[in-house]
N, C-alpha and C positions, 0 to 999 in steps of 0.2 A: 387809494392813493397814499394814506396812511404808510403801509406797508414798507412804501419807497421810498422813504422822506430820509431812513439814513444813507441809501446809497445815492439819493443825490448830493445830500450835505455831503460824501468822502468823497464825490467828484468833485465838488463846488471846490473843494479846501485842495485836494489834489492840485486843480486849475492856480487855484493863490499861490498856494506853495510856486510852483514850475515858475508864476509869471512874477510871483517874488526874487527868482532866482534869475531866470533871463531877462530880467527887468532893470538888472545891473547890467551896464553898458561894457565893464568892465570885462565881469563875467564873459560875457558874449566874445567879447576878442580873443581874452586868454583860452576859450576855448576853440576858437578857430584855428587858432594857434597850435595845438593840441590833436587837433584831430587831425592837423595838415601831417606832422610827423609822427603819426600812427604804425604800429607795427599788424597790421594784420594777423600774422602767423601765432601771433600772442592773444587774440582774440578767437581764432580757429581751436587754439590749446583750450581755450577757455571752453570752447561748445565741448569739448572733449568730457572734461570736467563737470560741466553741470548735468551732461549726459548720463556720466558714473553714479555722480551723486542720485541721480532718480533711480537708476538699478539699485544699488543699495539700499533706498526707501522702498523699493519695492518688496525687498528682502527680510529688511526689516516687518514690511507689514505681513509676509508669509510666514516668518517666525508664529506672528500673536495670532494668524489664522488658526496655526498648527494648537496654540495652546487653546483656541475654544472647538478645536476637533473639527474644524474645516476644513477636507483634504481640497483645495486648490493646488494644482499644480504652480510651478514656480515661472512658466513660460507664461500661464493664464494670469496669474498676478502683477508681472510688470506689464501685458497686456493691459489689466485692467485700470494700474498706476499710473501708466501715460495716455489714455483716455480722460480719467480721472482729474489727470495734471489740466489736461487741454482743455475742459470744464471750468477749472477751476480759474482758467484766464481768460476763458469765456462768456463767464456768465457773473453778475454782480455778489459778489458775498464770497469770504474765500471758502466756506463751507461745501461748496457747491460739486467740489471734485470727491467729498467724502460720500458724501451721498450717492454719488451715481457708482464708486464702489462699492458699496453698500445693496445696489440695486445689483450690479452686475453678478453679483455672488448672490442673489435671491436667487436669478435666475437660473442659477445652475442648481441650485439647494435652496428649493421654496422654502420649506422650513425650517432653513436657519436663519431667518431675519435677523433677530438678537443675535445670535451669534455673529452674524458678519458687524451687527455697529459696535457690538463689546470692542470685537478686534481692532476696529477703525481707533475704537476710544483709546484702548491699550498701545496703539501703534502710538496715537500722539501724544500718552504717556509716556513711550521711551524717548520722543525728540525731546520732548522739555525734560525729563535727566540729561540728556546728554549739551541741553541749554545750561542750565545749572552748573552743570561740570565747568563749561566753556567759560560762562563770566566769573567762575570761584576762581580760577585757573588765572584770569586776565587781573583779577580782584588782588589776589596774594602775591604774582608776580610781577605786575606791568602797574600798578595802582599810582605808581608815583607821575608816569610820563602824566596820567588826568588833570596831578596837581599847576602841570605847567601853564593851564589856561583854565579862568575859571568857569566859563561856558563848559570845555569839557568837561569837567569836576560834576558840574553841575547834572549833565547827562549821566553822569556816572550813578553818583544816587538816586535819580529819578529813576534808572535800570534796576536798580539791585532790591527799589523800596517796590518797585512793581512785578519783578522776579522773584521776592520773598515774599509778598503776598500771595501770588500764586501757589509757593509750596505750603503756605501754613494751610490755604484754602484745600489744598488735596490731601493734605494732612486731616484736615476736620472731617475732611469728606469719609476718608478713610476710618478715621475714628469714628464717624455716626452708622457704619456701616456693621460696625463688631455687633452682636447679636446681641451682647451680656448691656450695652447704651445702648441699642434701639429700644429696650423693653421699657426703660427712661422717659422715652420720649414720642414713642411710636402711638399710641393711645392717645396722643393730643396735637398730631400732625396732618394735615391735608391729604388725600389717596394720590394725589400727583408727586406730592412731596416723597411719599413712602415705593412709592412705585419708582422712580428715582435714585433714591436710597436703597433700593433693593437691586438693582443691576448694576452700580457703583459696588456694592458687596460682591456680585459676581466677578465685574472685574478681578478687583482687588485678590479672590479668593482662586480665581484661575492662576492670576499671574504667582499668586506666592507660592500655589501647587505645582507650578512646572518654573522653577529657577533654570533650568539648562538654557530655556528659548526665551527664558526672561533677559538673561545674564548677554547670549547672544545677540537679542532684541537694542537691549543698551548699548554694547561695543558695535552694530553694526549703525545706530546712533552716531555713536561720537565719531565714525569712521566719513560717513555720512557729511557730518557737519563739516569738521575738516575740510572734505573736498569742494564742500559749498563752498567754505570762506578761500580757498586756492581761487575756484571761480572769479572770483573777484581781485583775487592776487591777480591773474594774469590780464582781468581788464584793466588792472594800476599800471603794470608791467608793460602793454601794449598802448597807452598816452604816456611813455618814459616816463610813471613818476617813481620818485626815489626813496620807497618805501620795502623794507623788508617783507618776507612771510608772517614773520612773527608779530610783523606791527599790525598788518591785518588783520592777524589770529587776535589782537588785543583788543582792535576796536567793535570787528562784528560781533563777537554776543552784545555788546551794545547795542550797535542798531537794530540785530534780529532780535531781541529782548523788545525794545519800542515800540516796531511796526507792528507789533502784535496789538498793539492798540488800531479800535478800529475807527480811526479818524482820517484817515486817506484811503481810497479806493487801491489795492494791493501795496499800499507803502509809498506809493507814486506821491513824488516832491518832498514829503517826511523823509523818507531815506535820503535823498539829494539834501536836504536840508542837515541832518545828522552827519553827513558825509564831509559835507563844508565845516562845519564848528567843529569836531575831530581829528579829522585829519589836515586844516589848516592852522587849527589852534596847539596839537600836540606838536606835529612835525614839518611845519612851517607850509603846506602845498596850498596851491594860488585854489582860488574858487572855482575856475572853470575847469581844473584838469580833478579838482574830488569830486566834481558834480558829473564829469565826463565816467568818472570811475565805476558812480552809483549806476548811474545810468544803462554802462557797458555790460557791466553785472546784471543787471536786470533784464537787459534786451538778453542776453544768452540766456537765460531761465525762461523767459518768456517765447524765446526760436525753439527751446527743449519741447515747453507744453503745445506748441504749434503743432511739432511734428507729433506730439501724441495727440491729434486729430487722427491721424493717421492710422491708427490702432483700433480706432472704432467699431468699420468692419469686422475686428478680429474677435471682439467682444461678445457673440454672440453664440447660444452653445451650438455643438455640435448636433445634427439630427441624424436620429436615430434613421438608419434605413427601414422601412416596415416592408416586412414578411410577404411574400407572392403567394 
């Protein structure tokens, strides 16, 4: 029972959050309000959109296959991506879609275990570059609109102090991995610990040996995230609200920065909650049409991973014909 006790608490607080938010009376009308003059067609763009976004992560992760000599094909990869996806909104933990690619490439190449979870590892090394990028980006250019309200201000450095922690941490990591400091520190460290430290090396020494798919890896990232955060342009766009591209581009590495914290079961009510103090505090919009926006956004990522149920069957290798 131990095991489960954080995924009930990021349900429990999911549930607050949501019944914090439709708890407001308020809320509740303006979004009724909202959905009565919806645009569909802007919501259909959007499934478009988040649809891309998963091919491109699928691309992304056949780059880093390629770099630990994984030949998957590129049809078998988003195969195995939107499977992976539909796990991962499946089943408690967001970890959950990594693994079963992970498994799905055992299955074709028993023994490249490690080498398929390096890949997974390096895959989510190039999203968070291309996070980094995204909030330096919103940081240097857009930093003043934060000032307008101090709740958003506020989110703003809670993002950047938990987004720069993470780089110093993959920085250490990376520095405990050079061979000339482990000999430092390796004699007086745990075999879990070093065993650890040793496939962080691998990564690290793959990726620096093949920059073409590294370089690749990253831009197919930030191309990635982009069409993520359009995703959600157009669930603004279809409840009329009257927010540019760019204002989106300013607040999501925010939120996707946040919900990386694992205190909500996929972000559910945290994002709706960031949603409201953002984009009601920067750019004036009512609570029920940012909450409609989170929301719209989410349900189209979440119709994406449904339909990679669908891809299941496909996952499976090929059998060999045997000889007569």
């Amino acid at each position: 029972m131990r095991k489960y006790w954080l995924i009930i608490l990021q349900c429990a607080l999911s549930l607050l959050f949501l019944y914090h938010l439709f708890g407001n009376e308020e809320l509740r009308s303006e979004a009724a309000r909202v959905i009565k003059t919806a645009e569909p067609s802007l919501l259909v763009a959007g499934l478009g959109t988040a649809i891309l976004c998963e091919l491109l992560c699928a691309l992304r992760w056949w780059f880093m296959l390629r770099v630990f000599g994984t030949p998957v094909s590129f049809a078998r990869t988003c195969v195995f991506c939107g499977a992976g996806l539909f796990f991962s909104l499946s089943l408690p933990g967001g970890a959950g879609g990594d693994v079963f690619r992970v498994i799905y490439v055992m299955r074709l190449y028993p023994k490249q275990r490690l080498r398929a979870a390096l890949s997974v590892l390096a895959d989510r090394l190039c999203g968070l570059t291309a996070l980094v990028i995204a909030l330096s980006l919103s940081l240097t250019f857009r930093r003043h609109l934060f000032a307008f309200d101090p709740s958003a201000y506020a989110i703003l450095k809670v993002a950047t102090w938990m987004l720069g922690s993470v780089v110093v941490l993959v920085f250490l990591l990376w520095m405990s991995s050079l061979s000339r400091l482990q000999k430092l520190w390796f004699p007086y460290a745990p075999a879990r610990i070093k065993k650890r430290a040793l496939h962080m090396g691998r990564v690290f020494s793959s990726l620096t040996g093949s920059p073409g798919f590294v370089a690749a890896g990253v831009f197919t990232s930030i191309a990635a995230l982009a069409v993520h955060f359009t995703t959600y342009f157009y669930s603004a766009r279809a409840f009329k609200l009257p927010i540019s591209l760019l204002d989106i581009f300013t607040v999501m590495p925010v939120v996707e920065t946040l919900i990386l914290l694992p205190i909500s079961l996929y972000g559910i009510g945290l994002r709706e909650t960031l949603f409201e103090h953002l984009l009601g505090g920067m750019f004036g919009i009512a609570q029920g049409a940012a909450t409609l926006t989170s929301l719209g956004g989410f349900g189209l990522q979440a119709a994406v991973g449904l339909m990679g149920g669908l891809l299941i069957p496909f996952t499976m290798p090929k059998l060999k014909r045997s000889s007569l």
